[in-house]
Structure formats: structure tokens, C-alpha cells
N, C-alpha and C positions, 0 to 999 in steps of 0.2 A: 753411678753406673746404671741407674733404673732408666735413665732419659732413653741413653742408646737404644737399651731392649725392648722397650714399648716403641721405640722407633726402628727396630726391627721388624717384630710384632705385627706391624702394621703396613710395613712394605711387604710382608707376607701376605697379606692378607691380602695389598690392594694385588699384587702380583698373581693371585690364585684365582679373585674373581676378575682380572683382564683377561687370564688365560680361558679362563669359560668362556668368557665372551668372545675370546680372537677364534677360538677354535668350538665355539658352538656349533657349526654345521659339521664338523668330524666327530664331534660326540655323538651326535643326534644317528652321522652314518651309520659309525660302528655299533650304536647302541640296535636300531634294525637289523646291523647282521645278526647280531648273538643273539635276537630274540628268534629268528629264523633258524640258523643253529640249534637252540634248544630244543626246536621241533626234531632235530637230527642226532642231536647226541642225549645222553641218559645223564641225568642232574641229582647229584646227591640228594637226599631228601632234607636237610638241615638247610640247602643254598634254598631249596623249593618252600621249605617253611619260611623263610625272608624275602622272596618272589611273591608268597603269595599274600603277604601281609605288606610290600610294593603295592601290589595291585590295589588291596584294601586303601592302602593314605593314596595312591594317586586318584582313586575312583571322589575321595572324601576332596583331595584339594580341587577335585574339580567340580564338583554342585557347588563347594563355597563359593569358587570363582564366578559359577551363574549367579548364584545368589545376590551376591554384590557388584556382579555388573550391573549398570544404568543403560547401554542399552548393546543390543547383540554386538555390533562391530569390537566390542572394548576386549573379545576375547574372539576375535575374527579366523585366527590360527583353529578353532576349534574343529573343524571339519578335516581337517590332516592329524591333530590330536586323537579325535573318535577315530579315525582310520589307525595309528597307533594302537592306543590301546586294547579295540578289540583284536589285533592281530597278536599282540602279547597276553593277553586273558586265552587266545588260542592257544600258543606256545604252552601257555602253563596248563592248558587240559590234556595235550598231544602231550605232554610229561606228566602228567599226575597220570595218565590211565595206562601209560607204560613201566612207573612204579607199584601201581595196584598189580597189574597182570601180573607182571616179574613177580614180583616179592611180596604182593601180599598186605604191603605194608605202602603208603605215602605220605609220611609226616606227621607231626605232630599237630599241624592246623585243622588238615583231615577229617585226623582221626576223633579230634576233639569236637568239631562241627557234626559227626555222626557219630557220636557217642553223646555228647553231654547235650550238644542243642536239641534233638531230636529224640532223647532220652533212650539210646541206641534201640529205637525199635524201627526199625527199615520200612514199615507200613506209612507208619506217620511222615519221615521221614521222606519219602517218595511221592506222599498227598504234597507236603509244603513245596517240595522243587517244584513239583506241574502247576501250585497256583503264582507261584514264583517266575515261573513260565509265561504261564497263560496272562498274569499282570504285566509283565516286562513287555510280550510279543502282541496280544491283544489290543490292549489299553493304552497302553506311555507309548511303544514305539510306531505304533500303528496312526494315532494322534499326532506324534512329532512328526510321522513322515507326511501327513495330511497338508499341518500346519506347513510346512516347510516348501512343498508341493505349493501351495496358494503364495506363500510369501514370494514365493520367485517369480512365477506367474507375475502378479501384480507390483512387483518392482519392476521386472522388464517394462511393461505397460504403461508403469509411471513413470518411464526413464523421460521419454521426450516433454511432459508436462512440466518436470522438474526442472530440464533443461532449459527451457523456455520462461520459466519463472527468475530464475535464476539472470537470463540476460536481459530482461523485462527490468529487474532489481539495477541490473549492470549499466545500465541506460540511463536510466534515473538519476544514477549517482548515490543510490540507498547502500551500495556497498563498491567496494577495492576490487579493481582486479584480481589481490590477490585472494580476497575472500571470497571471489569466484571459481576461483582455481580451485582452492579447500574443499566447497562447497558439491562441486560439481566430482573433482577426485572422491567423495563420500558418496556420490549418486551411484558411481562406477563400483566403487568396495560392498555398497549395498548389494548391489546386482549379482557380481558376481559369490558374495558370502551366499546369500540364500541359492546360487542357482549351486553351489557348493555342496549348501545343507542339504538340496534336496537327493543329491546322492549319496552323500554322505550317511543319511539316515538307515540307506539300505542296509548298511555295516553291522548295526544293532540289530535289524531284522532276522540278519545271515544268521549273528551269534546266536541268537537263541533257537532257530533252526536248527545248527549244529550243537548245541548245547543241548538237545533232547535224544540228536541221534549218535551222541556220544554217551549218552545216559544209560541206553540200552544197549549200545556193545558193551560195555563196558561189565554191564548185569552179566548178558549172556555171555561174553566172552571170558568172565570170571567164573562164572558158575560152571562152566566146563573145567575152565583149568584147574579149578579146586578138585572137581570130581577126580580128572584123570590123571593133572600131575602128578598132584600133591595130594592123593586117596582122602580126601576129605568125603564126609556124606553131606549127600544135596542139602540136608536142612543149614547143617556148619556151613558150608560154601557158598549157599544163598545168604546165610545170616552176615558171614563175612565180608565178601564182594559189594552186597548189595548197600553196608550201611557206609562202606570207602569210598563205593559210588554215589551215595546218597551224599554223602559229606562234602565232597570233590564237585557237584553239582552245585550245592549250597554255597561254598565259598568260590566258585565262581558267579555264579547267578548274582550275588548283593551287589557286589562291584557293576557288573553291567545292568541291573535295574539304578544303579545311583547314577550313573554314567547316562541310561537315557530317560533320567528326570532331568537330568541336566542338559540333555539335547533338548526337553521339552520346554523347560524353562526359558531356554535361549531363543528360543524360535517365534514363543508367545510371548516375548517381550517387546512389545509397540506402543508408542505414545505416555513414553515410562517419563519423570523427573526425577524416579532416583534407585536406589537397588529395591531389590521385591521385598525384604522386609518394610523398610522405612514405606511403599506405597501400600503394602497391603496396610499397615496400620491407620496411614494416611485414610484411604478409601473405606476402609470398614467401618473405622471405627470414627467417623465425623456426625454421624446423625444421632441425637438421644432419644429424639422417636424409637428407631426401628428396638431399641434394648427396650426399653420400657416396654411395647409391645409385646415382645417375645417375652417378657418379665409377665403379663398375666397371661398369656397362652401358658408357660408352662408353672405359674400355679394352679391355674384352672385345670391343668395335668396331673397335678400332685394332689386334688380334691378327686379324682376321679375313683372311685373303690375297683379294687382289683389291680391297681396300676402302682410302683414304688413308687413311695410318697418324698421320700428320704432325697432320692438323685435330681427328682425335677423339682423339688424345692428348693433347693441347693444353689443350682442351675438358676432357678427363678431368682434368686437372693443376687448370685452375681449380676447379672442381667440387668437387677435394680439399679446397682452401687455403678457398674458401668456408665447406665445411661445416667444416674444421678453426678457421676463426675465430668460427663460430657457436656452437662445440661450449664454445673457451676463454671467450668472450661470456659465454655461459650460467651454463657453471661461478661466472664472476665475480660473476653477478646471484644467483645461490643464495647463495654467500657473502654480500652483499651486502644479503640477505634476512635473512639470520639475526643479522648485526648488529646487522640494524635491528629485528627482532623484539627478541631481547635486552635492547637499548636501552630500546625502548618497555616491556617487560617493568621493566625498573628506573624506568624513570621514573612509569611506573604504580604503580611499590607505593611511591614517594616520594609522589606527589601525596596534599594533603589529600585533595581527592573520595574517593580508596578509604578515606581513614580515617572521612571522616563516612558512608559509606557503610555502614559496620560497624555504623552508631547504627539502623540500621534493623530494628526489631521486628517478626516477622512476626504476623500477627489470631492467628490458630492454629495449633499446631502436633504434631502426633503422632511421637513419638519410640520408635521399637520397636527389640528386638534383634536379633541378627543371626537369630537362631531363626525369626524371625518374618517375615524379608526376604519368601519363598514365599505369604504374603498379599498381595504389593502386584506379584508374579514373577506377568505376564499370560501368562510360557512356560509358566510351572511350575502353571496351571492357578488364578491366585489372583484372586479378584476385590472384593477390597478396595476401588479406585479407582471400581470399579462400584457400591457401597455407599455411598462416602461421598457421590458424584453423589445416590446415591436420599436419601441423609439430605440433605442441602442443598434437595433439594426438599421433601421432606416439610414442612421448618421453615417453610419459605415458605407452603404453605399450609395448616398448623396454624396458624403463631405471626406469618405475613406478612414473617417476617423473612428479610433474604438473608445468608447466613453466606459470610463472606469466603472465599476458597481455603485449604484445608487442606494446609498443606506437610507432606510423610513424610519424614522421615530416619532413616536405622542411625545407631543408637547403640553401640559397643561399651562404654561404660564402663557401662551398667546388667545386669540379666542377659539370659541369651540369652532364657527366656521372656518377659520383661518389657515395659509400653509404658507411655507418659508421656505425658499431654495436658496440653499447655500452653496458655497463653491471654496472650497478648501479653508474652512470655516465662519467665513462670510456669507452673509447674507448679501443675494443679485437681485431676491426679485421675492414678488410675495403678493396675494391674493385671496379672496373669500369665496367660499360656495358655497349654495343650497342645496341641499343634498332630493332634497321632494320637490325641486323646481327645475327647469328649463331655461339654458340662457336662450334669448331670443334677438340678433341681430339683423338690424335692419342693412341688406345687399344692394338700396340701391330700387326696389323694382315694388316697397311697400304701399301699397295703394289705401290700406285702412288699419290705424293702429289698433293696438293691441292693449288691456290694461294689464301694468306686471309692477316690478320693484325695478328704480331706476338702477344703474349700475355700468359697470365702464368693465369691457371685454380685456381679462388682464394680458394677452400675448399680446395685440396689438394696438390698445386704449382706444378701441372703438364702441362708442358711447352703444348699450343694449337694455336689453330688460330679461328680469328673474323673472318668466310666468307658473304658474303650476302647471299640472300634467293636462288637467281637464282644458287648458286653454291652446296647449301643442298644435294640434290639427288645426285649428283655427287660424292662427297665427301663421303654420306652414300653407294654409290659403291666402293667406294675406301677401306672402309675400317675403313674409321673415325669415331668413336661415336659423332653424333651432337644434341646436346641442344637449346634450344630459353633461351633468357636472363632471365627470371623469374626463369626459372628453376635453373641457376648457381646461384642466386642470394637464392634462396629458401636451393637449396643443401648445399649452404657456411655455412646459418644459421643455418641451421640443424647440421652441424657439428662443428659449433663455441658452441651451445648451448650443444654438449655429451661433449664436450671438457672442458668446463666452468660449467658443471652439478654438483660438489659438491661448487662451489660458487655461485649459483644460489637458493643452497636447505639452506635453514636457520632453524632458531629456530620456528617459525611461521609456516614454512612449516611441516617442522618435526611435530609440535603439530597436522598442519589438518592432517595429514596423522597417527598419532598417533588418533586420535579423529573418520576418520577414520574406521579404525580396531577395535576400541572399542565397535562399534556397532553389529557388528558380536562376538568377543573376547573379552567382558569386561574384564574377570577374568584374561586373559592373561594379560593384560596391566596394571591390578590392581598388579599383582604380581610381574610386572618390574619396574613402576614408581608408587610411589616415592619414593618407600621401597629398590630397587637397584642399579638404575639411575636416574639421572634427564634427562629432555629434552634434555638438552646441549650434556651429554655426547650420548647417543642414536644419534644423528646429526652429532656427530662426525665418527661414525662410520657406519653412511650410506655414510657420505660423502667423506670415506675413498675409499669404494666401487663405487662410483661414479665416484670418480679417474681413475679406471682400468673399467672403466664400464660396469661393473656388475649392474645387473639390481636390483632394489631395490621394484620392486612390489609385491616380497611374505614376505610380511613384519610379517605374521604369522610365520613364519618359522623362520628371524630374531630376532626375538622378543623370540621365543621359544629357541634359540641359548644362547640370552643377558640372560635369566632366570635361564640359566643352567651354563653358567659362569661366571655371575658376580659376584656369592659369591666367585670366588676364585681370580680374577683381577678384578680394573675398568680401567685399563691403553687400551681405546679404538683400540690402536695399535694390541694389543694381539685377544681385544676379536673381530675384523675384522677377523683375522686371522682362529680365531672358526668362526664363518661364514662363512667363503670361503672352510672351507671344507663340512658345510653344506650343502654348494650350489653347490657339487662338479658335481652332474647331470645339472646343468644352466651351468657351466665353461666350463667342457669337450663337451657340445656342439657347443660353442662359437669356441672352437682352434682343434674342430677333424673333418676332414673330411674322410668320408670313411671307417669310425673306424680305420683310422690310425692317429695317431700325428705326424708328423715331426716336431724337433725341436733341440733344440742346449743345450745341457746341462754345466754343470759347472765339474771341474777336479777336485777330492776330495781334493786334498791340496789345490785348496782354496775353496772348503765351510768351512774345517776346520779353516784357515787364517780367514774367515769372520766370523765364529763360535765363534770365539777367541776373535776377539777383538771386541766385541758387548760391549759398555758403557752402562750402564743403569742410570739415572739421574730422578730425581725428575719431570723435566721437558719431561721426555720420553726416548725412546734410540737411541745410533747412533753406527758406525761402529771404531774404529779406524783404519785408515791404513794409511801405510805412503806414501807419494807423490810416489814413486816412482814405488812400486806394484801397486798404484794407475793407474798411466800413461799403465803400462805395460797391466794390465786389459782390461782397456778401446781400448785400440790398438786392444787384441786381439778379444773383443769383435766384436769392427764394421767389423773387417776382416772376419768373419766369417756371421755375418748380412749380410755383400756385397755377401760374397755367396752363403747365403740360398737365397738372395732375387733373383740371378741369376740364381739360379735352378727353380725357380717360386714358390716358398713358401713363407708365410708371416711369417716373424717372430716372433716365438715363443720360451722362455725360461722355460727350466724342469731346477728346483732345489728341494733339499729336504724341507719339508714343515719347517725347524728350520733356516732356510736359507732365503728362499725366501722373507721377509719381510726386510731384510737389504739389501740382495744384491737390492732390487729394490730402496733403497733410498741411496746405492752406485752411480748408473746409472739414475738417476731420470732427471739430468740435461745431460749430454750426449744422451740421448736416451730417447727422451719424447716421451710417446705413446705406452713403449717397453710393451707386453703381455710376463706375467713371471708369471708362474703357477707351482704350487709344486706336488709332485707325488701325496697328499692328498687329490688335488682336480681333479685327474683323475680317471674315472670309470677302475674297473681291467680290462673289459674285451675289454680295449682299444688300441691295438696295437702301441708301440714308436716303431720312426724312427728315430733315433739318427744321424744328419747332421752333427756336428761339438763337438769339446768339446771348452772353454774356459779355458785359461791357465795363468797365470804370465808370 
């Protein structure tokens, strides 16, 4: 039968604390009226001895509650609390000084507070309320209401900063909507708690206001009635009134000085991690300097003659043992540290992560020797880092492309002059410099050489010479173009990177650069991806164009190109092709000078030859031709290259636009670099200069 009754027991129990809960706001009414009431009707003095020892534990559970709140919001009700309590501390004064008058008499708490605490002498007893006063009214609540005052102040202030932080965060993706919602609902509870406190604190100002000018009715208005009701002599009736008064002062005064330590406490609590004990010990007591310190200040106090020797030695003694515990503390946390450093140490270079981490290939990379550290040494006067910034832009708006970060590393295992560019961890290209020399290449216009270190110009293998500084001017008379090594070293990579520019542009890039355009041209890029191409294929045909480089920055125009032909091909070969006649005003600028073209066109039997045997496969198309027209081509071609380039032309190929896309992956390997442009992607009002023809 025990099962049933603890199962009773406890349906009691849960039933009594649901009913406080369902009916909390009728408790809380009615409990305001009666305290209101009690102002109005006369209260036994036995219910008043248990009123006023309420007031005592409610005043006690409320500094705990500051105490161990972390930070103000956690007891955010407190500003309707303080409005509470001091209206009930009222209640019980408006009844203690209508029992004293009356009868003479007010309880047992009372009379005990002005009798035994004040050793019933009414003098003393009258000093401790007014310093009880003057602490309460002066000091704590004059401070709370300060502090309170500035807190609201400067959370209104930082409402819009926080706000703004907060959707800055939301942006990012650093946090959840809903933990902006949280976030921001705490901005608002902030605001409006301290603009709460700050009136709130008024409350405790009032009370002790009227706690003094109830102090003195209560003298006088006793001291009368003793006189004339109740034929007392003035000495009896002052002795009497004065220490009921005094007492009735006292046991209300503790209550509201603990009440507004605890509005004080609440208000100065900012930038806390945990309740005000655990930070004061935290904060205080972390330094074993400052005890040791104060450990010979105050023996050097207990030497002093004249002064107790006993208390500041004492003092001094703990002081020692303090900071000496703080000092071994410490020690132990440093050890402690390096363990755990250690540990983590090993356990980080066990974890997979660091091993797949190793897999990571960086875009680019420039690998120099030690010789060459003093390029990239911003002490040592080098501005390498400044170059490759200006190259990374450059490419941008030349070729529209954005070139990943370029990581620099020493190398010692190549030589000290030496550097290595790599590209997704390959080695393209690579080069020596002299750091105290001069390259010196001949433009062309040298009428008297120069003596230097022979050497071959690494961007475009044009034979030159290392000279030293003292020989610069000289050579720049003569005729020579001369460089300083950053520069050859800056020029190489710039041109290893137009050169490597459709192996550099990927899927990723393509997307930013897709993403973008999007911001400007949603609708454009809704209409190409994903309904005509995917990323891939779009990538492929920039980086078709990137090949012959052609610049890829008006990606509107590309884009408008891909919308307009991919419903009829997605073979990226092709739709490159419609592109480059789109781009025919970017191309014809690139290969006319002067509004004339000079160039080297192709003999109609063979575009028709190349016309002809165009294979077209699954995997793309190729040319068929057989070795032999093959060889013959090629012959004719460089012969003809050799002599535009000796006229001073750079060479250029006009084909017809059904053409030009095979013959250039005819020639692709023979004549890497060649600019082969079809009539479609020449403006009409362009003048050809027809240098050569090419023949079988």
C-alpha cells in the first residue's frame, strides 16, 4: 500500500506547484492588494513579527539572486520586484508606526532591534539609522541610480550598432536566422531592462526619503502621545517612543540597504562570465605579484614603531602564503599547458585531416632561391609582392581573368639564382637572375655592343646580355632595352600566366565569374544555366578563347552569344567559334594596325582540302590529312612566317571563318602562339594586306 501513497504524495505536489504556476498572476494581484490594505487596516503584532521577518528573507533571497546571476537580464523582472518590495517595506512602516502610536508597543522584532541591538540606548540607536540612511541614500542608491542612468543611455545608443552587427553576421552565414532573432530579442530586453532600472532605482531613493520622515513623526508624534494620553513624563516617553522608533527604523532600513546592494550589483554587472563570486576570485586573485607585494608593504608596516605589529604581520603572513599558492597554481597550469600542447601536437600529426591536407595543390606557385629571398624582403627594399598584385590585375583586364593567389617559397634545393613556376604543382617554366645586374636586350636599333654575361631573355627566348649597373647608361646609348631582374622575372610571369590562362580558369572560377555577372544579368544567366549549359561546358569555351587570347571580360556579350546558339549545337568547339565573331570589334583590334591587316592567307585548294576532310566524332572534330600534304603545309607555312616576320610584321593568318578552326588544330603543335583570324572576325572597313599565300 506504500506504492499508492507516495503516488499520491506526489500528484499533490505536482498539483500545488501547477496551481502556482496556472494561477501566478492572481497570486501576485491579490498579494498587492493586501499589501495596500495593510496600509488601511491595523495588523496584529504577531502577523507583523512574520511580515517583518518576510521582508528580512525576501530582501536576503534577493542580493543571492544578484549574486549568482552571470549577467543582469537573468533576473530582468527585478525593476517590478524593487517596485514590490519597496511598496511592502512601506506597508510595514505605515503599520509598525500605527502600533507604536496606538499601544505603545510593535512586536517582538521591534522591540528586540531597540532593545538588545542598540543596547536600548535611543542616542546610539538614532546615530546607526541616519548612518544607515546616509549609506543606503548617499552611496548604494545614488551609485545604482548613476550606473543605471548611463546603462540605458548607452544601450539605446548601441541599439543600432548591435543591430547592424548582428545582420552583417546574418549575411555571412556566421549564424541562423533564428539565432538572429535570439540575438536581436536580447538587444531589445537589454534596452528596455536598464531604461526600466533607471527608474526603477528612483523607488529606493523615495524609501529612504520617507524612511527618515517617518522617523521623526513617529519621535514627535510619540512623544506627545505618551505626554498627554497616557501621562507618561517626557524623559519615559522619549525613552519609550524613541527606541520603538529607533528599532522599527532599523528593521526596516537592513532590508532596503540589502535590496539596493542588490540593485547595485545588478546594474554593474558587464562583461561578466560568471556570478560575482566566482569572477571576483577569478580577477583578484590571478596575479602573485600583486600579494607578494602587499606581503612586504605591510611587514615593512609591522617594523614601523608606534604602529600594531601583531595585525599587519599577520596580514603580511597571509599575503605570503596567497601569492606563494598562486605562484605553485601557476607553475602547474604552464606545465599543464605544455602537455596539453604536446599532446595535441601528436595528435594532430596522427589525425587523417593533416594527411589529406597534404593533397592540397596550390593554383600557382613561384619557387625562387635563396639568392633571390631580397625580391620578395619589403626590408630589404624588394617589391616583388607589389608586381605580382599589378600582374594579377593586369590579367583581369586584358584577359578578364582572375589569377588565384600566387604562393612564394625558398627553395634551397635549386640554385641560389634560380625560380620555378609552377602551376597546380607543375613545373611551366623557370629561369635565372642576377640580382647586381642588368638584363640587356638588343631591340633591333644596337649600333655598338655592349660587354655582359651571355644569356637568353626567359619570357620570350630572345638572346641578351647580364651587364652590371655601371655599364646601364651605356648600353641604354647604345641602343639596348635594359631591365633590372624583378622586372624579367615579373615580365616571364606574366607571360607564362596569358600562356597557361585556359589551365588556370576552371570550374570554380568559371562559377565566380558566372555568379559574377549575375548580379548585374540575373536573367541572362538564368536563361543559359542550367536550362542550355552547364558550368563545364561554358568553361570550356572560355577557355577555348583563352587559348588564342582573347580576352574573356565581356562575359555579357558571351553569355548572350551561348543563349543564342546553344539551342542549335552544345559541341563548345563551334559555339567558341560564334563568339569570336561576336567579338569581331576585340579581335580586329588585337591583329590591325593602322586600319590595315597584314597577313598571310591560305590558297583555296586547300581550305577546300581542309573543308573536306573535317571528321566529326562524338568526342569532337579533327582534320583528316594525310602525312604528306601534312609535311608540305607545314613547310610552306614557316617559309612564309620567316618572311612576314622579316618584313617586320607579326604574324598573322586570314582564313575563311569554316576553315579557321581546323586549320588552327592542324598547326597547333608546329606554331604554338600562331594568331589565325577568319574574315568574320574582321571589321569591313578594314584594309587586308595580303603578304603571302600558303600552298601544298
Amino acid at each position: 500500500m506504500a506504492a499508492p501513497d507516495e503516488s499520491l504524495q506526489g500528484s499533490g505536489s505536482m498539483t500545488l506547484g501547477g496551481f502556482i504556476q496556472k494561477y501566478s498572476d492572481v497570486i501576485i494581484a491579490v498579494t498587492l492588494v493586501m499589501i495596500v490594505i495593510m496600509m488601511i487596516i491595523p495588523l496584529p503584532t504577531a502577523l507583523l513579527d512574520v511580515l517583518i521577518c518576510l521582508n528580512i528573507t525576501i530582501a536576503l533571497v534577493v542580493i543571492m539572486s544578484a549574486i549568482y546571476n552571470e549577467e543582469a537580464l537573468d533576473l530582468s523582472v527585478f525593476p517590478s520586484l524593487l517596485l514590490v518590495t519597496t511598496l511592502f517595506r512601506l506597508a510595514l512602516n505605515i503599520s509598525s508606526t500605527r502600533l507604536i502610536l496606538i499601544n505603545g508597543y510593535a512586536g517582538e522584532v521591534i522591540t528586540a532591534f531597540g532593545n538588545f541591538v542598540v543596547g536600548g540606548n535611543p542616542v546610539v540607536g538614532f546615530i546607526m539609522f541616519i548612518i544607515l540612511v546616509i549609506i543606503n541614500f548617499i552611496v548604494i542608491t545614488k551609485g545604482s541610480e548613476r550606473v543605471a542612468e548611463v546603462s540605458a543611455r548607452f544601450t539605446l545608443d548601441a541599439m543600432p550598432g548591435k543591430q547592424m552587427a548582428i545582420d552583417a553576421d546574418l549575411n555571412q552565414g556566421a549564424i541562423t536566422d533564428a539565432e538572429a532573432k535570439v540575438r536581436r530579442e536580447k538587444i531589445q530586453r537589454e534596452a528596455d531592462f536598464f531604461g526600466a532600472m533607471d527608474g526603477a532605482s528612483k523607488f529606493v531613493k523615495g524609501d529612504a526619503i520617507a524612511a527618515i520622515i517617518i522617523m521623526l513623526i513617529n519621535i514627535g508624534g510619540g512623544f506627545v502621545i505618551g505626554m498627554v494620553q497616557r501621562d507618561m513624563d517626557a524623559a519615559a516617553a522619549l525613552q519609550t517612543y524613541t527606541l520603538l522608533t529607533v528599532g522599527e527604523g532599523l528593521v526596516s532600513q537592513i532590508p532596503a540597504l540589502l535590496i539596493s546592494t542588490a540593485t547595485g550589483i545588478i546594474v554593474t554587472r558587464a562583461a561578466s562570465e560568471g556570478n560575482l563570486g566566482s569572477d571576483l576570485v577569478k580577477q583578484l586573485f590571478n596575479n602573485e605579484r600583486i600579494f607578494f607585494i602587499n606581503c612586504g608593504v605591510l611587514t615593512m608596516l609591522a617594523l614601523v614603531p608606534g604602529l600594531p605589529g601583531v595585525p599587519f604581520f599577520s596580514l603580511a603572513v597571509i599575503c605570503g602564503f596567497i601569492g606563494y599558492s598562486l605562484h605553485r597554481k601557476s607553475a602547474v597550469v604552464q606545465e599543464e599547458q605544455v602537455d596539453e600542447k604536446e599532446t595535441q601536437a601528436k595528435a594532430e600529426a596522427t589525425r587523417p585531416e593533416n594527411i589529406v591536407s597534404l593533397l592540397q595543390v596550390d593554383p600557382m606557385e613561384l619557387e625562387i632561391g635563396y639568392s633571390l629571398i631580397p625580391l620578395v624582403d619589403t626590408g630589404q627594399g624588394g617589391d616583388l609582392l607589389d608586381r605580382i598584385v599589378m600582374i594579377r590585375r593586369q590579367c583581369a583586364l586584358e584577359l578578364g581573368l582572375v589569377v588565384p593567389t600566387i604562393r612564394i617559397r625558398d627553395n634551397i634545393q635549386i640554385k641560389p639564382n634560380s625560380y620555378i613556376i609552377k602551376l597546380k604543382g607543375m613545373e611551366i617554366a623557370r629561369g635565372e637572375l642576377m640580382l647586381d645586374h642588368f638584363l640587356a636586350m638588343n631591340s633591333g636599333t644596337v649600333f655598338e655592343e655592349v660587354p655582359g654575361i651571355e644569356t637568353t631573355e626567359p619570357a620570350f627566348g630572345l638572346p641578351a646580355l647580364w651587364i652590371p649597373e655601371s655599364e646601364r647608361e651605356q648600353a641604354e646609348l647604345n641602343g639596348y632595352t635594359v631591365v633590372d631582374a624583378v622586372s624579367v622575372l615579373a615580365t616571364h610571369l606574366t607571360e607564362v600566366i596569358k600562356q597557361h590562362a585556359s589551365e588556370i580558369l576552371g570550374r570554380q572560377e568559371t562559377q565566380n565569374l558566372i555568379d559574377n555577372l549575375a548580379k548585374t544579368h540575373q536573367s541572362l544567366v538564368n536563361e543559359v544555366i542550367p536550362e542550355l549549359l552547364g558550368v563545364g561546358e561554358v568553361q570550356k569555351v572560355l577557355a577555348y578563347l583563352l587559348d588564342e587570347r582573347i580576352s574573356i571580360r565581356d562575359m555579357a556579350t558571351i553569355m548572350e552569344v551561348l543563349s543564342d546558339y546553344a539551342r542549335v549545337t552544345k559541341d563548345p568547339e563551334i559555339l567558341t567559334e560564334y563568339v569570336r565573331h561576336a567579338m569581331a570589334r576585340q579581335i580586329t583590334q588585337m591583329v590591325v594596325q593602322d586600319n590595315t591587316l597584314a597577313c598571310i592567307t591560305l590558297d583555296p585548294g586547300l581550305e577546300n582540302r581542309i573543308a573536306g576532310g573535317v571528321q566529326r566524332t562524338d568526342h569532337g572534330s579533327y582534320v583528316n590529312l594525310d602525312p604528306d600534304s601534312m609535311r608540305r603545309m607545314i613547310s610552306s607555312l614557316n617559309a612564309e612566317l620567316e618572311k612576314m616576320t622579316n618584313m617586320g610584321y607579326p604574324p598573322v593568318i586570314l582564313t575563311s571563318p569554316a576553315v579557321r578552326l581546323y586549320f588552327r588544330k592542324l598547326v597547333a603543335r608546329s606554331a604554338p602562339g600562331l594568331t589565325i583570324v577568319s574574315h568574320a572576325e574582321i571589321s569591313q572597313s578594314v584594309e587586308i594586306q595580303i603578304l603571302g599565300v600558303v600552298r601544298l
